[in-house]
PDB file of N, CA, C and O in Angstrom:
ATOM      1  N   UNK A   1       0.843  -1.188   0.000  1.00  0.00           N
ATOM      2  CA  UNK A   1       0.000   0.000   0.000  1.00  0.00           C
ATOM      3  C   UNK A   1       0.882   1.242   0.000  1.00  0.00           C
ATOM      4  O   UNK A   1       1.998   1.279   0.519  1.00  0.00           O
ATOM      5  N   UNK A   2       0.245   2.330  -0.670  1.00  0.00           N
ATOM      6  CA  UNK A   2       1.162   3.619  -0.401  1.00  0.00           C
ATOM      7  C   UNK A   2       0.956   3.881   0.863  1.00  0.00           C
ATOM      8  O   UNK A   2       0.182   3.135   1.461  1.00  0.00           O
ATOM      9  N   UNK A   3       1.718   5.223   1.737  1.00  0.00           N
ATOM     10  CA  UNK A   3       1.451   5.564   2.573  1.00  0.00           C
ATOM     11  C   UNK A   3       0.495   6.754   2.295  1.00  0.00           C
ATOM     12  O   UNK A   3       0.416   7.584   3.200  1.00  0.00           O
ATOM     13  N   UNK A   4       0.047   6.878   1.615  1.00  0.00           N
ATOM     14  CA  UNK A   4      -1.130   7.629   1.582  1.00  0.00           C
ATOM     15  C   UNK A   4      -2.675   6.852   1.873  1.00  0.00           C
ATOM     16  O   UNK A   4      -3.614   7.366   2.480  1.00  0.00           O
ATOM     17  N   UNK A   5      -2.644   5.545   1.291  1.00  0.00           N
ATOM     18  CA  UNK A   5      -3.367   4.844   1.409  1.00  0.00           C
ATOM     19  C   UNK A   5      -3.205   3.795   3.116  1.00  0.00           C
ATOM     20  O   UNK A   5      -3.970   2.927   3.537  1.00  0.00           O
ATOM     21  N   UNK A   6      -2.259   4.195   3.575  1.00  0.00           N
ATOM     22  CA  UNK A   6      -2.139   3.726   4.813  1.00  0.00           C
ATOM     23  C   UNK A   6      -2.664   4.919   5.523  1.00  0.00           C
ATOM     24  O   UNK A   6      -3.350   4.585   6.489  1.00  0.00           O
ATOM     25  N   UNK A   7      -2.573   6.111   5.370  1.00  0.00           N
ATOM     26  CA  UNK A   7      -3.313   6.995   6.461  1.00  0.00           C
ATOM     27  C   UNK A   7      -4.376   6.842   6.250  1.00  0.00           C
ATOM     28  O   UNK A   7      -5.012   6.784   7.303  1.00  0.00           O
ATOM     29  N   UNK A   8      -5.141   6.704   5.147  1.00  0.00           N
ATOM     30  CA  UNK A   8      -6.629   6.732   4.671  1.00  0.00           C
ATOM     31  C   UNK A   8      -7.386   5.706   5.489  1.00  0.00           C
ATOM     32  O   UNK A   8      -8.478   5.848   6.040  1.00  0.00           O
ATOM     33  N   UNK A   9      -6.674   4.750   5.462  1.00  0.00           N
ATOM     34  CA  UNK A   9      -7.044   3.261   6.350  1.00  0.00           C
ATOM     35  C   UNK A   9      -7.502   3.561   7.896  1.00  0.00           C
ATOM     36  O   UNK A   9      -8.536   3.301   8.511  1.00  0.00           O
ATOM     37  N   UNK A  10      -6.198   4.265   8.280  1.00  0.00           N
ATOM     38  CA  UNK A  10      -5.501   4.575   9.412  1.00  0.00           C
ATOM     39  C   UNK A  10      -7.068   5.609  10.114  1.00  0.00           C
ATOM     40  O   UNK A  10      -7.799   5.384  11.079  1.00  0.00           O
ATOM     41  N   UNK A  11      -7.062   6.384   9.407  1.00  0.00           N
ATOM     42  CA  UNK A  11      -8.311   7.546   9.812  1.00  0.00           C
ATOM     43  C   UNK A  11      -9.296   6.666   9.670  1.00  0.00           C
ATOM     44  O   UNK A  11     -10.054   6.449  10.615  1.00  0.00           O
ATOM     45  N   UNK A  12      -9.411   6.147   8.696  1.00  0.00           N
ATOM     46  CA  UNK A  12     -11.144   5.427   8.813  1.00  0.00           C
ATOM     47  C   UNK A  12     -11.134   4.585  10.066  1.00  0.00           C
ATOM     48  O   UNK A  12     -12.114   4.685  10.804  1.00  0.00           O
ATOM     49  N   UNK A  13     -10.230   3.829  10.378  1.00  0.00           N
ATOM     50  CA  UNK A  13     -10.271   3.137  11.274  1.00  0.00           C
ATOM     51  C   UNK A  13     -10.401   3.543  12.743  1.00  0.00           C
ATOM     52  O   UNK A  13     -10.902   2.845  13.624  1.00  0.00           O
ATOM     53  N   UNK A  14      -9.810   4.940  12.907  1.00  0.00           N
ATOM     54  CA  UNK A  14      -9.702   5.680  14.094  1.00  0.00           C
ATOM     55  C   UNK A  14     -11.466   6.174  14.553  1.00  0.00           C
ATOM     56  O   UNK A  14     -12.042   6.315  15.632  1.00  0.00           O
ATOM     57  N   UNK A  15     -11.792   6.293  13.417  1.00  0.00           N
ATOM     58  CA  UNK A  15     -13.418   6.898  13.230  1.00  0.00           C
ATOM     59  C   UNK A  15     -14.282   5.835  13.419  1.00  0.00           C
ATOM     60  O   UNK A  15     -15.426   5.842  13.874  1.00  0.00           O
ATOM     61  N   UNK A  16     -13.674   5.020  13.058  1.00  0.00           N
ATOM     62  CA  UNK A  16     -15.013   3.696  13.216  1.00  0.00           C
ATOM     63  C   UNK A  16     -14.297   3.372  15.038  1.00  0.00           C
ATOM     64  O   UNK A  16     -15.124   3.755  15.865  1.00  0.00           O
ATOM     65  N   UNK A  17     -13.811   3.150  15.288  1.00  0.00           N
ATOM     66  CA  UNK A  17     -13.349   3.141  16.648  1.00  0.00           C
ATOM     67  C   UNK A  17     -13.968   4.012  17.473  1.00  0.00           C
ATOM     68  O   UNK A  17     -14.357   3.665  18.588  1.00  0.00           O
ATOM     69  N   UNK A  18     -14.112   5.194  17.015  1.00  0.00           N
ATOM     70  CA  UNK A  18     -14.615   6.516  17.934  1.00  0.00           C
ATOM     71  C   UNK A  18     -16.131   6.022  17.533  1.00  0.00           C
ATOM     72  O   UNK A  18     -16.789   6.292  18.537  1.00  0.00           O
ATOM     73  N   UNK A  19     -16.635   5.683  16.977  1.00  0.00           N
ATOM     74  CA  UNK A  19     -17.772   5.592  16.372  1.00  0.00           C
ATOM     75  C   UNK A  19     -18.805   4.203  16.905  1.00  0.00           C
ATOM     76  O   UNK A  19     -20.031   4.117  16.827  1.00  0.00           O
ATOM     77  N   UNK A  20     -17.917   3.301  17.399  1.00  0.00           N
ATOM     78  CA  UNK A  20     -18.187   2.069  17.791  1.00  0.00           C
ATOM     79  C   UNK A  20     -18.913   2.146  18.841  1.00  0.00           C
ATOM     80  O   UNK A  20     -18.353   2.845  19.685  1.00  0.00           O
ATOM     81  N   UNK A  21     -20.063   1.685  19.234  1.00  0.00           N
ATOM     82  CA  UNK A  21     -20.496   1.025  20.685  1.00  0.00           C
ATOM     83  C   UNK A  21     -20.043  -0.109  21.488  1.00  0.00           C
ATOM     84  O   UNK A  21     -20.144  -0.559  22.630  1.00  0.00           O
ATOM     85  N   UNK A  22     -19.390  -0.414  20.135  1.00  0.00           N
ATOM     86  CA  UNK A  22     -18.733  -2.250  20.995  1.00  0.00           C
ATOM     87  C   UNK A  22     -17.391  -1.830  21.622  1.00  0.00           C
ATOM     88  O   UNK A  22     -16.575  -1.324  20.852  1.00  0.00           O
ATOM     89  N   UNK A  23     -17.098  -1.953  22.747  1.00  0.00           N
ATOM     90  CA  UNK A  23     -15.952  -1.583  23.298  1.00  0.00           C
ATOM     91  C   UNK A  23     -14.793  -2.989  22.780  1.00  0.00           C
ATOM     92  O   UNK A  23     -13.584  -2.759  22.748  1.00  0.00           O
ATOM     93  N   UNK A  24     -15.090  -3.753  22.576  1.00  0.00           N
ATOM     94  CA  UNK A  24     -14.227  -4.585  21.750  1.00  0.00           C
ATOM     95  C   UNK A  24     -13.920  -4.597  20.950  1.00  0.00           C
ATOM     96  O   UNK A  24     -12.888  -5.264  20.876  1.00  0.00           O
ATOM     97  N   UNK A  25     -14.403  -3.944  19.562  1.00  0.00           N
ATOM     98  CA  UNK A  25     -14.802  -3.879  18.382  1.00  0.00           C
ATOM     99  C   UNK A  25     -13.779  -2.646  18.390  1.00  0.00           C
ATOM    100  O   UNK A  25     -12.728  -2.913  17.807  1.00  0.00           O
ATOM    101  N   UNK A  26     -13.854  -1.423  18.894  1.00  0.00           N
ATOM    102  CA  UNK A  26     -13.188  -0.444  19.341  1.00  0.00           C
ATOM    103  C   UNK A  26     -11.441  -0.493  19.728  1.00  0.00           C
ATOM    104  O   UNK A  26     -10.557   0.245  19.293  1.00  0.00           O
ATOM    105  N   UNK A  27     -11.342  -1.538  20.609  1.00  0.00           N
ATOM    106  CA  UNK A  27     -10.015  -2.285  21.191  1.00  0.00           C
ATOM    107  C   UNK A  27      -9.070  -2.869  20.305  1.00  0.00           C
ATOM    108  O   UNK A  27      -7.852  -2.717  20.218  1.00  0.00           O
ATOM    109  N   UNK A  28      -9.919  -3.606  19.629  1.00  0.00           N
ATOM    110  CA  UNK A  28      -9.512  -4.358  18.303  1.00  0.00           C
ATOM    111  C   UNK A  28      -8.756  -3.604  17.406  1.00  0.00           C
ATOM    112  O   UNK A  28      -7.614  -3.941  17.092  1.00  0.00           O
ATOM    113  N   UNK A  29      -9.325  -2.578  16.958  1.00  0.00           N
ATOM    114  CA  UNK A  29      -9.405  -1.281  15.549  1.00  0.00           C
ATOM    115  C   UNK A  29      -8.083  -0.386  16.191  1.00  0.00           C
ATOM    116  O   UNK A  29      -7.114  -0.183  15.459  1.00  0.00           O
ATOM    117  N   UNK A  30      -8.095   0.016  17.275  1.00  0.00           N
ATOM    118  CA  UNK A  30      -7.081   0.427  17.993  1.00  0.00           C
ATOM    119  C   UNK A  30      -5.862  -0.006  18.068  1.00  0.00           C
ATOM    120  O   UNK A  30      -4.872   0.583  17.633  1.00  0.00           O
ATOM    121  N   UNK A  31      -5.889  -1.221  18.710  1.00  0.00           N
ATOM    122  CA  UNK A  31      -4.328  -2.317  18.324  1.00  0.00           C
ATOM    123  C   UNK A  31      -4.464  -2.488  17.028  1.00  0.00           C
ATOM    124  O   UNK A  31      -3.255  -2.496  16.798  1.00  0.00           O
ATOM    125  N   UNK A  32      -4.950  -2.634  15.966  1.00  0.00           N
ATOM    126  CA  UNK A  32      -4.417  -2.765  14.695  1.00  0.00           C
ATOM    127  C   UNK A  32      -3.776  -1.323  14.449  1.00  0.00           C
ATOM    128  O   UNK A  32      -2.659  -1.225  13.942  1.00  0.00           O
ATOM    129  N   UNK A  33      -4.561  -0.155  14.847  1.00  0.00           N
ATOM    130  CA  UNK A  33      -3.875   0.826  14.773  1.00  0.00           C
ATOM    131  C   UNK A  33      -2.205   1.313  15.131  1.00  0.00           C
ATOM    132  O   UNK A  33      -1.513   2.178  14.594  1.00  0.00           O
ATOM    133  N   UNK A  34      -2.023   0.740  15.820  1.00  0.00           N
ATOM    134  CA  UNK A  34      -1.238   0.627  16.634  1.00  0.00           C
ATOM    135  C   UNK A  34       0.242  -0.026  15.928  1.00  0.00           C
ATOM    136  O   UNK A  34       1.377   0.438  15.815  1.00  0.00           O
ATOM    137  N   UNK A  35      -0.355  -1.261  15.548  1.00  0.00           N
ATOM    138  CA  UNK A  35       0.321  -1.965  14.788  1.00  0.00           C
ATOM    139  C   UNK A  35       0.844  -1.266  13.201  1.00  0.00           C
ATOM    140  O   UNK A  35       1.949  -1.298  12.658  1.00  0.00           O
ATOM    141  N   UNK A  36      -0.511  -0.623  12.744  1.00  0.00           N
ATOM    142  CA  UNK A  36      -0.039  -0.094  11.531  1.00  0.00           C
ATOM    143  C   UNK A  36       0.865   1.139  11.552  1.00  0.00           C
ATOM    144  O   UNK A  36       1.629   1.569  10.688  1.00  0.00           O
ATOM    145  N   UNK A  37       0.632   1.495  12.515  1.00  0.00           N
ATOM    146  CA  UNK A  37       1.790   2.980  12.826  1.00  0.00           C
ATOM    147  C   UNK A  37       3.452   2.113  13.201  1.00  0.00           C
ATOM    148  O   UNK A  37       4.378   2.918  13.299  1.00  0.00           O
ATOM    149  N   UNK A  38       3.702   1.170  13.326  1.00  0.00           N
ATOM    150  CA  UNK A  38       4.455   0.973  14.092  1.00  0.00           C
ATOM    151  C   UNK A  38       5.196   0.524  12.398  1.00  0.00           C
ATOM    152  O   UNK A  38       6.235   1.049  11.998  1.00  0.00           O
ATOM    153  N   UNK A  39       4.634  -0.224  11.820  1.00  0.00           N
ATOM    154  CA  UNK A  39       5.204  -0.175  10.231  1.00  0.00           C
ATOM    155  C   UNK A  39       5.405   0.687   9.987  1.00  0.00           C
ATOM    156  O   UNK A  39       6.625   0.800   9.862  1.00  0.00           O
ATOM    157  N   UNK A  40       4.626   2.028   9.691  1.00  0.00           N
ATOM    158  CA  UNK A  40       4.995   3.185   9.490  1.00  0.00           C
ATOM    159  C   UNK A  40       6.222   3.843   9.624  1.00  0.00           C
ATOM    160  O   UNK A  40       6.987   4.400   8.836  1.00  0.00           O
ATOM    161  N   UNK A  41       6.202   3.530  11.427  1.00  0.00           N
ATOM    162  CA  UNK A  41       7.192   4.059  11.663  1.00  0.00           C
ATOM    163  C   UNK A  41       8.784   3.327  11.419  1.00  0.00           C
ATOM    164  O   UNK A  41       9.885   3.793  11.711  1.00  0.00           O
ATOM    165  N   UNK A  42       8.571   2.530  11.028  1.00  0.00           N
ATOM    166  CA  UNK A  42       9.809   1.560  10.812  1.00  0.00           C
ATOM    167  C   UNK A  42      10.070   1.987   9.547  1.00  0.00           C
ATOM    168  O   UNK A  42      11.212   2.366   9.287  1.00  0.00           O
ATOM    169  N   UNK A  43       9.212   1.997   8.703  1.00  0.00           N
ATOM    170  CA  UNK A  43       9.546   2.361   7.012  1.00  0.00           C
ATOM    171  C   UNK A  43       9.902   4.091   6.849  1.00  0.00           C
ATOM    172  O   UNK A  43      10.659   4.510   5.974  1.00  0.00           O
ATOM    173  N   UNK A  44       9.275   4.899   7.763  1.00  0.00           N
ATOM    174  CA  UNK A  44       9.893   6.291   7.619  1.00  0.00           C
ATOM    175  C   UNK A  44      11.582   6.443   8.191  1.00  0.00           C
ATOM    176  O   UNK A  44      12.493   7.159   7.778  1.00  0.00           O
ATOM    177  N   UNK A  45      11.534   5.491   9.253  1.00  0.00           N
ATOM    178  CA  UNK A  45      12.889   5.067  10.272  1.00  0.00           C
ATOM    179  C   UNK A  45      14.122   4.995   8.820  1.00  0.00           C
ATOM    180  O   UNK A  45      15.038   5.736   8.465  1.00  0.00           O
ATOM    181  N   UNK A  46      13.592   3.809   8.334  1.00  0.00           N
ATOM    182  CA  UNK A  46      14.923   3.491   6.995  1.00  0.00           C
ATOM    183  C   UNK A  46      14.900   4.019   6.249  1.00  0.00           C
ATOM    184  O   UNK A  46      16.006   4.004   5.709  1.00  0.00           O
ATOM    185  N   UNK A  47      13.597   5.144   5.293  1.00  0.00           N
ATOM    186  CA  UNK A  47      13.743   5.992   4.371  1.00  0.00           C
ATOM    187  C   UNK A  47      14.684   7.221   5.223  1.00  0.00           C
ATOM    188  O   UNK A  47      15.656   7.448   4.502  1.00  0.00           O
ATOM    189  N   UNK A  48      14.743   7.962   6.299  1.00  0.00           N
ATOM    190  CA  UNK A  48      15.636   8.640   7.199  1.00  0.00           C
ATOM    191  C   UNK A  48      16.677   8.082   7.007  1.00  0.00           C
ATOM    192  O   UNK A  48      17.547   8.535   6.263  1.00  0.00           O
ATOM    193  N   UNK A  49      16.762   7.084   7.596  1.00  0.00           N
ATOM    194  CA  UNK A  49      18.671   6.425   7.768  1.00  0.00           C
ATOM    195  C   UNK A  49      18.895   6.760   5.834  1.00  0.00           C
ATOM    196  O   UNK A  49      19.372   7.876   5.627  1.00  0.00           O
ATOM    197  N   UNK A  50      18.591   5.898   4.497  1.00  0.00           N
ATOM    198  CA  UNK A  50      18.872   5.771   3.567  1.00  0.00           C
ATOM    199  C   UNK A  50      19.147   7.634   3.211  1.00  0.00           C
ATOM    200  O   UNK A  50      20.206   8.179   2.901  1.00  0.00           O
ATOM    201  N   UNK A  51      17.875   8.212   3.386  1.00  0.00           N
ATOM    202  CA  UNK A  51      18.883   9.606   3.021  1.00  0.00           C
ATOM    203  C   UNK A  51      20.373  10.093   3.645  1.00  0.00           C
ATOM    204  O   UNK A  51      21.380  10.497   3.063  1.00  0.00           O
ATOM    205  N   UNK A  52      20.132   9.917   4.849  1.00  0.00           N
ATOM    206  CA  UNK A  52      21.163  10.188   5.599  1.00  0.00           C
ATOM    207  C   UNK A  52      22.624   9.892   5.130  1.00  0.00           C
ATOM    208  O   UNK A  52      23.595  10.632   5.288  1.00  0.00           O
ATOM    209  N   UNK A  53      22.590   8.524   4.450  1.00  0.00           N
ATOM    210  CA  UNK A  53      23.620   7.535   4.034  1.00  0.00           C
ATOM    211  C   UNK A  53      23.968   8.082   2.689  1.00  0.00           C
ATOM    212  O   UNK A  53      25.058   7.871   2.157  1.00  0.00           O
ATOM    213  N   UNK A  54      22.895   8.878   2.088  1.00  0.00           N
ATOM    214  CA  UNK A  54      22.980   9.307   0.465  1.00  0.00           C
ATOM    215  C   UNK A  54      24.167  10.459   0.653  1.00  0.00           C
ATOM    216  O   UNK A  54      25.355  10.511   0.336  1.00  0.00           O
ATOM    217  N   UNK A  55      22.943  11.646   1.548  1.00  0.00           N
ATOM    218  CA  UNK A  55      23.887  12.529   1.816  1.00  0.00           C
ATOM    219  C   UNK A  55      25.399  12.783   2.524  1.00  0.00           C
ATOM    220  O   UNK A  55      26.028  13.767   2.136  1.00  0.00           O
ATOM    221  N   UNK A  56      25.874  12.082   3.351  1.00  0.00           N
ATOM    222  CA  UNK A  56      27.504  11.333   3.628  1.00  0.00           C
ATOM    223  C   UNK A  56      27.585  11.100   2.510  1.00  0.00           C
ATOM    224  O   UNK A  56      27.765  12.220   2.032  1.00  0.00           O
ATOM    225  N   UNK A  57      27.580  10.189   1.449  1.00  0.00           N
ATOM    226  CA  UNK A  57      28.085  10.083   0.189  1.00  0.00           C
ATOM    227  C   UNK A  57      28.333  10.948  -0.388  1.00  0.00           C
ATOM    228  O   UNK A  57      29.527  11.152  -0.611  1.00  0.00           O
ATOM    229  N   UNK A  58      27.418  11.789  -0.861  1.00  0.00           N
ATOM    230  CA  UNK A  58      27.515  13.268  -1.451  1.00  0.00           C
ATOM    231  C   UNK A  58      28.691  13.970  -0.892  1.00  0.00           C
ATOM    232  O   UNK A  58      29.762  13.963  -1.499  1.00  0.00           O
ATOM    233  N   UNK A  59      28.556  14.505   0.106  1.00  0.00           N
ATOM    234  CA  UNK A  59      29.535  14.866   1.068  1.00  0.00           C
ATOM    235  C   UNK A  59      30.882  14.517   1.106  1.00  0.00           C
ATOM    236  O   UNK A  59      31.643  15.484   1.077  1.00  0.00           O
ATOM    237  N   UNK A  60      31.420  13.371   1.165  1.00  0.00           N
ATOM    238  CA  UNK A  60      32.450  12.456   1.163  1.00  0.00           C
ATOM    239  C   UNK A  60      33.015  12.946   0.043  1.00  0.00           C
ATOM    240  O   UNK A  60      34.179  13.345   0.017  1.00  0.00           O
ATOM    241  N   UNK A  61      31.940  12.952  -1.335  1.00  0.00           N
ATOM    242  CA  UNK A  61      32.510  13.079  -2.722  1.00  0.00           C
ATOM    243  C   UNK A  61      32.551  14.559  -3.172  1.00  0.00           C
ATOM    244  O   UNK A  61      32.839  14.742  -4.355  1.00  0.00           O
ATOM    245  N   UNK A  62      32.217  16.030  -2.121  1.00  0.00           N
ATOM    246  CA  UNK A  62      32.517  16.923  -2.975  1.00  0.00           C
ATOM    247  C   UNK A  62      32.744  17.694  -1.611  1.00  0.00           C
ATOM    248  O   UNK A  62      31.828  17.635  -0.791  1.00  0.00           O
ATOM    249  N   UNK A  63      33.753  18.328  -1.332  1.00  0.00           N
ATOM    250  CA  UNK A  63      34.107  18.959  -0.546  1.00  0.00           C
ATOM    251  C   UNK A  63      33.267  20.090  -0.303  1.00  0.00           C
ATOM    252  O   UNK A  63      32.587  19.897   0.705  1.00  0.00           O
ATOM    253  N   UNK A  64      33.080  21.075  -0.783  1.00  0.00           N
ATOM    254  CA  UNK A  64      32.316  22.227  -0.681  1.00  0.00           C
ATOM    255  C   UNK A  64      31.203  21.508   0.075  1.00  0.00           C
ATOM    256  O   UNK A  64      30.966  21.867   1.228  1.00  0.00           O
ATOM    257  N   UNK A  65      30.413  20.398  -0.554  1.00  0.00           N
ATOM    258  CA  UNK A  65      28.987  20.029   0.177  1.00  0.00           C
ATOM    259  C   UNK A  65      29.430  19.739   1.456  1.00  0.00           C
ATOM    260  O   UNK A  65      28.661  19.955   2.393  1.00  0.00           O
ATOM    261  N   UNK A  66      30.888  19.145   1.725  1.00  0.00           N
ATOM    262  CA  UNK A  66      31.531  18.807   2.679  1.00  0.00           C
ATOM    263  C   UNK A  66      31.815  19.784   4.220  1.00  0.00           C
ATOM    264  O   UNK A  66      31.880  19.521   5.421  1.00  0.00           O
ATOM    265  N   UNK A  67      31.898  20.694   3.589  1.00  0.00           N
ATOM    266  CA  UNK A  67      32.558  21.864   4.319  1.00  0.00           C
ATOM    267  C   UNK A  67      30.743  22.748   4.698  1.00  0.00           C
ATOM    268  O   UNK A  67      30.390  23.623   5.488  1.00  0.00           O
ATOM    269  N   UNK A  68      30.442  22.399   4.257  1.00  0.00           N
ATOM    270  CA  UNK A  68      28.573  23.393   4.244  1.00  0.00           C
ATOM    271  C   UNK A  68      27.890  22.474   4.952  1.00  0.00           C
ATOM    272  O   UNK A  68      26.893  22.901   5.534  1.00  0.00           O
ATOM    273  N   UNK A  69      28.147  21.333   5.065  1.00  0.00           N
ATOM    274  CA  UNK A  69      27.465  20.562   6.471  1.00  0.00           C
ATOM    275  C   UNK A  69      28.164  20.855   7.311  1.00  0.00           C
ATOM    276  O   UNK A  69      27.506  21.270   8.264  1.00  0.00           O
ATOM    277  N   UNK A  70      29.880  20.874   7.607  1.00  0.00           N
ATOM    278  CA  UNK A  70      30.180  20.553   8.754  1.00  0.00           C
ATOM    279  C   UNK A  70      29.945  21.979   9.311  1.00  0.00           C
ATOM    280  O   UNK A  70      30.173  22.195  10.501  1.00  0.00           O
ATOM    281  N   UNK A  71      29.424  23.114   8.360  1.00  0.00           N
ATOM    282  CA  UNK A  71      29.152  24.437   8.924  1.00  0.00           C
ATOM    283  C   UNK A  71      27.738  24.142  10.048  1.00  0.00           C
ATOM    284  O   UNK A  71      27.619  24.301  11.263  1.00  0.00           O
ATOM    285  N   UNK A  72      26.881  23.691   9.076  1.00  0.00           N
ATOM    286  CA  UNK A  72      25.501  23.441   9.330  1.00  0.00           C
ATOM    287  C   UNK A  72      25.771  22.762  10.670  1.00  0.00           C
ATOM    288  O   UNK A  72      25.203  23.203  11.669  1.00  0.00           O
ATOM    289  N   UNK A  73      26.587  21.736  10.761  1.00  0.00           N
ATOM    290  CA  UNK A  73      26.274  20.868  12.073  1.00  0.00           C
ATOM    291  C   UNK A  73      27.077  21.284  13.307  1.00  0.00           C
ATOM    292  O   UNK A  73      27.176  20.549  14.290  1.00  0.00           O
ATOM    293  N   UNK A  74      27.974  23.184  13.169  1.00  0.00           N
ATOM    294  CA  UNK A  74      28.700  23.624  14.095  1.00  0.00           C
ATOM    295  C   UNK A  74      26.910  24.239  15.032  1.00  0.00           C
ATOM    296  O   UNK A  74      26.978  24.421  16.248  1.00  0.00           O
ATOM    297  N   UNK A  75      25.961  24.401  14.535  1.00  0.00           N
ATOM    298  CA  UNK A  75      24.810  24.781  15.125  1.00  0.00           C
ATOM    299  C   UNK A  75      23.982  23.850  15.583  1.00  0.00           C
ATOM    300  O   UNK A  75      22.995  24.246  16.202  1.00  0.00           O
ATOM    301  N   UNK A  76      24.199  22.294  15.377  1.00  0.00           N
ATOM    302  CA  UNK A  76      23.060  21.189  15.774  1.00  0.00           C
ATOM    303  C   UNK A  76      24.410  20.441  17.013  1.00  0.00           C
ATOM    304  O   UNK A  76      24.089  19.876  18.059  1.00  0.00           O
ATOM    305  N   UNK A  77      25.467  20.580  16.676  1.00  0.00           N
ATOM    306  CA  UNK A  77      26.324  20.119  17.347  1.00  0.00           C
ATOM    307  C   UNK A  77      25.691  18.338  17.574  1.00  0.00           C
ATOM    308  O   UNK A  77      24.523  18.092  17.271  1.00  0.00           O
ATOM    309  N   UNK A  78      26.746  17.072  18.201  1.00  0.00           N
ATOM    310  CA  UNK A  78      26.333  16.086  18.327  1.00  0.00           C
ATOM    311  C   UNK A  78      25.646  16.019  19.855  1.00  0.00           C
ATOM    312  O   UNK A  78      26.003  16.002  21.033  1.00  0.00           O
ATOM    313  N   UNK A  79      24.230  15.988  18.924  1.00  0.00           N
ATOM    314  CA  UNK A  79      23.269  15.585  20.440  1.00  0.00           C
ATOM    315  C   UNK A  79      22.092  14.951  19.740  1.00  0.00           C
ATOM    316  O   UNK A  79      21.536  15.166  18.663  1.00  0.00           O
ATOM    317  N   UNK A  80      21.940  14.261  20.535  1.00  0.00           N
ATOM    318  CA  UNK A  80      20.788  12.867  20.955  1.00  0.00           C
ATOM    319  C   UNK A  80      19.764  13.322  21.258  1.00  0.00           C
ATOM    320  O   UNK A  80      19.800  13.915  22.336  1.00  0.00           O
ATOM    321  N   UNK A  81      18.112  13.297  20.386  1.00  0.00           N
ATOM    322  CA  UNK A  81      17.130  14.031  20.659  1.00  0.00           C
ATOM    323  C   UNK A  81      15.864  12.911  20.569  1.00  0.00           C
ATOM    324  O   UNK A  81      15.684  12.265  19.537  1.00  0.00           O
ATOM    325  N   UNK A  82      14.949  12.743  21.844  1.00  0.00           N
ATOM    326  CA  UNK A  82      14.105  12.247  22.071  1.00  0.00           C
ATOM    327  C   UNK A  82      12.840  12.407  21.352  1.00  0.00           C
ATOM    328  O   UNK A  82      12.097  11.474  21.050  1.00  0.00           O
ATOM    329  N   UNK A  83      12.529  14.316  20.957  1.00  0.00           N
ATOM    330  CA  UNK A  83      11.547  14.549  20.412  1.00  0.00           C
ATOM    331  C   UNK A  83      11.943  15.316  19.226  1.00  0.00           C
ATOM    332  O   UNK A  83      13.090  15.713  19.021  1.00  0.00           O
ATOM    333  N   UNK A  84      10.835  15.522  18.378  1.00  0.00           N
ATOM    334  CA  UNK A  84      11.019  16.044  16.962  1.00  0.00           C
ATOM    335  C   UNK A  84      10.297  17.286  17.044  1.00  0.00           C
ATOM    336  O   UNK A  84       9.095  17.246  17.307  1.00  0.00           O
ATOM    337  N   UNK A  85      11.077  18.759  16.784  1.00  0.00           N
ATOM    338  CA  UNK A  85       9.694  19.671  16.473  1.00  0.00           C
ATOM    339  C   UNK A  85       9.431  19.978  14.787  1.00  0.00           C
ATOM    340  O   UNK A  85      10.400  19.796  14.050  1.00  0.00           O
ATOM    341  N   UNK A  86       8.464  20.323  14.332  1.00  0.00           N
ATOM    342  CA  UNK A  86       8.571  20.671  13.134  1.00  0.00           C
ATOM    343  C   UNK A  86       9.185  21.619  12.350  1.00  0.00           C
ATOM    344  O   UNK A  86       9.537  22.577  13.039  1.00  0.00           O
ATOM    345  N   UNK A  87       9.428  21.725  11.295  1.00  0.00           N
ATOM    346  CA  UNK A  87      10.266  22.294  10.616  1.00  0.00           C
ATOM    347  C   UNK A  87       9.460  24.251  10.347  1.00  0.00           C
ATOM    348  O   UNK A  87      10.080  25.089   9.692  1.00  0.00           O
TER     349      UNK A  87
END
């Protein structure tokens, strides 16, 4: 499925959940939810790493791009971040 067609899923499913009287039925739709985000998040995880890996390449191979990250990353410096804000 695309991931477009995985959010589409994703929302209907959240709605029929909110929508449900069956508290099981509800529970159910939820852990699948759950589950499908968790693919998600694994497949956005390695499309991240794979750019990441592109750009080091790039980098590696042309100095200037070389020298304009290591500018860029005198401001992010190496640190370990729990949460994401948006861009």
């Amino acid at each position: 499925m695309k991931l477009s067609e995985i959010k589409q899923s994703v929302t209907v499913a959240l709605m029929t959940s909110i929508a449900s009287e069956s508290e099981e039925k509800s529970s159910a739709l939820l852990q699948e939810v759950e589950k499908q985000c968790e693919v998600v998040a694994n497949y956005l995880g390695e499309q991240f790493m794979k750019e990441c890996m592109a750009e080091a390449q790039q980098c590696l191979e042309d100095p200037k791009r070389f020298d304009q990250s290591m500018e860029k990353f005198k401001d992010v410096g190496p640190r370990f971040s729990t949460e994401i804000e948006e861009e």
